[in-house]
N, C-alpha and C positions, 0 to 999 in steps of 0.2 A: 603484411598479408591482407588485401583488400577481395574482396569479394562483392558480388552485386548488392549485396544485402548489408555494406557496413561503408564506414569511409577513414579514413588514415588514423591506428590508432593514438593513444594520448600514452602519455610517460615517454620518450624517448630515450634510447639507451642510456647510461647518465643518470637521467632525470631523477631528484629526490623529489618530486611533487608526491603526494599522496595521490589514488588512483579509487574514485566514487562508483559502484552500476549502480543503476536506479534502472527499475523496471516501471512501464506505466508512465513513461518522464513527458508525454506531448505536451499535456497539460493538466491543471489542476494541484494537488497535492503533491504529483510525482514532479512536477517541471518546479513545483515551488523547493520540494528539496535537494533537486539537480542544481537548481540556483545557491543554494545556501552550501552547500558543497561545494560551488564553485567558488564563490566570494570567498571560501574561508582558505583558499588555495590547494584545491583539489583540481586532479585530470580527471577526466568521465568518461564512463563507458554508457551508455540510455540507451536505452529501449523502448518503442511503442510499437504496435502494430502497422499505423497509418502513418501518408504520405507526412503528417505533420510533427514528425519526433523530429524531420531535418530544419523544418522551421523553427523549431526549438531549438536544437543543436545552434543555429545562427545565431540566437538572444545568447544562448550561455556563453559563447567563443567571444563575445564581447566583455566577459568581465578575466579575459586573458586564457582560460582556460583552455585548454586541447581537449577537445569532446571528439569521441565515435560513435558512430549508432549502429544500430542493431535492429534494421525492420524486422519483425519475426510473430507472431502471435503465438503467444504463449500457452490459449488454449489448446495448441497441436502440440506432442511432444518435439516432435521434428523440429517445431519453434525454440521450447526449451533446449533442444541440443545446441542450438547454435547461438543462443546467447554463451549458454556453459560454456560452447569453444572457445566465443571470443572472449570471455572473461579470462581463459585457460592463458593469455596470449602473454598477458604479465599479472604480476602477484596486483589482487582487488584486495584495499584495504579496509572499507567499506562497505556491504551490500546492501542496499535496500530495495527490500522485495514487496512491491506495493502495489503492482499490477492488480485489479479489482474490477469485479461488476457484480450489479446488484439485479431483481427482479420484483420489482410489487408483485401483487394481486394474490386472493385466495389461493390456496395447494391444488386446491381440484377446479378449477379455470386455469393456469399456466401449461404452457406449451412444457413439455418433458424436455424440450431442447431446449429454452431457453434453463429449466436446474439443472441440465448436462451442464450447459454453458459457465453457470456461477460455479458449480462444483470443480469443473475441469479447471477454471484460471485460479478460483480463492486457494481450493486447497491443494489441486495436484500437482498445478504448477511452479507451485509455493515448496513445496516436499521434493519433487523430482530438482529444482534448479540449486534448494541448498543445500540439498546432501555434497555434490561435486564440489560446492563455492567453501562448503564448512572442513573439507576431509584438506583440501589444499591452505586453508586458514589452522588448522590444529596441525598439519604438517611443519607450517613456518611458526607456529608459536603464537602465532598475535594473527590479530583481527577482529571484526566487529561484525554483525549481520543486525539490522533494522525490520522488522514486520510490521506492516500495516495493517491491525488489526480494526477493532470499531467498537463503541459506546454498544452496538448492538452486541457483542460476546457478551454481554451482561446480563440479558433480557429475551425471553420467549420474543422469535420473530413472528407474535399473529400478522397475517395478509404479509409479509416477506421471511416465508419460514426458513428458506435454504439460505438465502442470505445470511439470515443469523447465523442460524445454524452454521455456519462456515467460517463465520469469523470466531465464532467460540470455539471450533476445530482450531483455526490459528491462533487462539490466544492461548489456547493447551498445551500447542508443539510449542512456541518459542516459550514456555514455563519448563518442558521437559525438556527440552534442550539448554535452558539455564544451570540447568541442575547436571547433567551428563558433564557439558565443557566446564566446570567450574574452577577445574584447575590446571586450565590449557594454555590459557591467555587470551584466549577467545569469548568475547559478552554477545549475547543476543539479547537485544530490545525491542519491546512491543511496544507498540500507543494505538491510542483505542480515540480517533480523532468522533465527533458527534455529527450532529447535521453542516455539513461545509458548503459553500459556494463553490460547485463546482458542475460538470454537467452528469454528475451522478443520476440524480433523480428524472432529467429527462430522460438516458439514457433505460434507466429503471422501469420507465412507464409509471413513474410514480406522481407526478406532477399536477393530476389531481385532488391530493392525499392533504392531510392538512401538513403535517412533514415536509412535504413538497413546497408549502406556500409559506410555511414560515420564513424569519429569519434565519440566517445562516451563518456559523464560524467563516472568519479570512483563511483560505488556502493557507496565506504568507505566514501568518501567524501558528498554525499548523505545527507548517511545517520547521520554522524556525525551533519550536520546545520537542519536536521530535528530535530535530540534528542534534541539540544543545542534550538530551538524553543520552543517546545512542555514544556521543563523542565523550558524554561520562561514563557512560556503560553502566547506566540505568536499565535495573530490570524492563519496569514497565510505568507507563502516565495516561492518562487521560488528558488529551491536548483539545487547544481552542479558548474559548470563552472562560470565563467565571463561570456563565449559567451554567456552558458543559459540564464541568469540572465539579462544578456542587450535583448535578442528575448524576453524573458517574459515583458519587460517595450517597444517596439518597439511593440508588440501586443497588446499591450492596447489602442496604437492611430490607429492601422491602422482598415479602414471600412470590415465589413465581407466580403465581396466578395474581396476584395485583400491577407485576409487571408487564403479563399477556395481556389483560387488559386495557393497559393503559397502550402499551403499545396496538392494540388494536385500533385506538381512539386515535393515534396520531400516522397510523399505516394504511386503512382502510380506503378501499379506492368511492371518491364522491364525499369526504372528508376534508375539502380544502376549502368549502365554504364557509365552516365553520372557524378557520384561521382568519378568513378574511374578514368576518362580520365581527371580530373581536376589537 
């Protein structure tokens, strides 16, 4: 069943490969664990918005894999319906829902469209795609769902308030949906990756920020302790670095208003000289 918006899908009748969606898959975190899904002998379903999820789809169809995609922007529902379909098309063993965007700058300077924008992809399209993907996974008994949640669910977002804000909404649903499926056969896993090499932060407008100019976690690496969770049916992790990994346990004792702070220091736009001259 091909459509303009997809290309031949993967599983073959027959087929016993496991079957991966990754939403968000062009590049970055989401291509990094479309890849790790495929190495480990999964068929894929991806999604991006742009002309380059097919470009993607070529890299992954080289480690054997039968990949389809799924043009669709998932801030429209209409988008989300039509991954939902094509997911519908055979049993997803898999989901991970990773599609993201972020926005620097003060609450009262940002465009209302652009926190439409992070609200509509982080959270509603995150809610609207897994209710269908979760009700057809507690129907067969088994399955797994992955959220891409952020170091930022931890911490007051000063100068990227909705951003946080959004990923702490996602790290809330897939805790209360840990708790609901418990005894379905069904895990949902969160990871809460930190600052990544990725093009997050241009796209953010953040790239002035000291945030922006620091160093940054491997995608690959990422993504790898994400797969290696989700395929345990691990709650949730803080993936990436060391450094990550000790900020994400250091943010757990400190009081909010030392975390708004601090996060101001490392969000604030005109802040990126001071990473430089370090």
């Amino acid at each position: 069943m091909n459509t303009p918006n997809t290309t031949p899908a993967p599983g073959e009748p027959g087929s016993r490969r496991p079957v991966a969606l990754v939403t968000g898959a062009s590049r970055g975190i989401g291509f990094e664990l479309a890849r790790q899904f495929a190495e480990h002998g999964y068929d894929l379903l991806i999604n991006a918005e742009e002309d380059a999820v097919e470009d993607a789809a070529g890299r992954l169809r080289e480690t054997g894999a039968d990949v389809r995609t799924v043009r669709a922007d998932l801030r429209d529902p209409e988008g989300v319906a039509r991954v939902a379909a094509a997911a519908g098309e055979f049993a997803v063993d898999v989901a991970a829902l990773n599609a993201g965007v972020g926005r620097g700058g003060a609450f009262v300077d940002t465009d209302p469209d652009d926190d439409r924008e992070v609200i509509d992809l982080n959270v509603t399209s995150t809610v609207l795609l897994a209710k269908p993907l979760l009700r057809r996974m507690v129907e067969r008994g088994e399955g797994r769902m992955l959220l891409t949640s952020s170091i930022a669910s931890l911490s007051p977002g000063s100068f990227q308030s909705v951003y946080n804000a959004s990923k702490s909404f996602v790290q809330s649903f897939a805790q209360a949906l840990q708790e609901e499926l418990k005894d379905t056969g069904v895990t949902v896993t969160s990871f809460m990756p930190g600052p990544t090499d990725t093009d997050f932060f241009r796209r953010a407008g953040m790239e002035d920020t000291r945030i922006g100019a620091m160093e940054k976690d491997d995608p690959a690496q990422v993504a790898r302790q994400a797969f290696e969770a989700v395929t345990k049916g691990r709650r949730k992790l803080v993936t990436g670095s060391a450094q990550t990994k000790a900020q994400g346990t250091v943010q757990k004792a400190l009081p909010d208003k030392v975390k708004g702070l601090f996060h101001r220091k490392m969000a604030e736009p005109g802040t990126a000289g001071d990473e430089q001259s370090r």
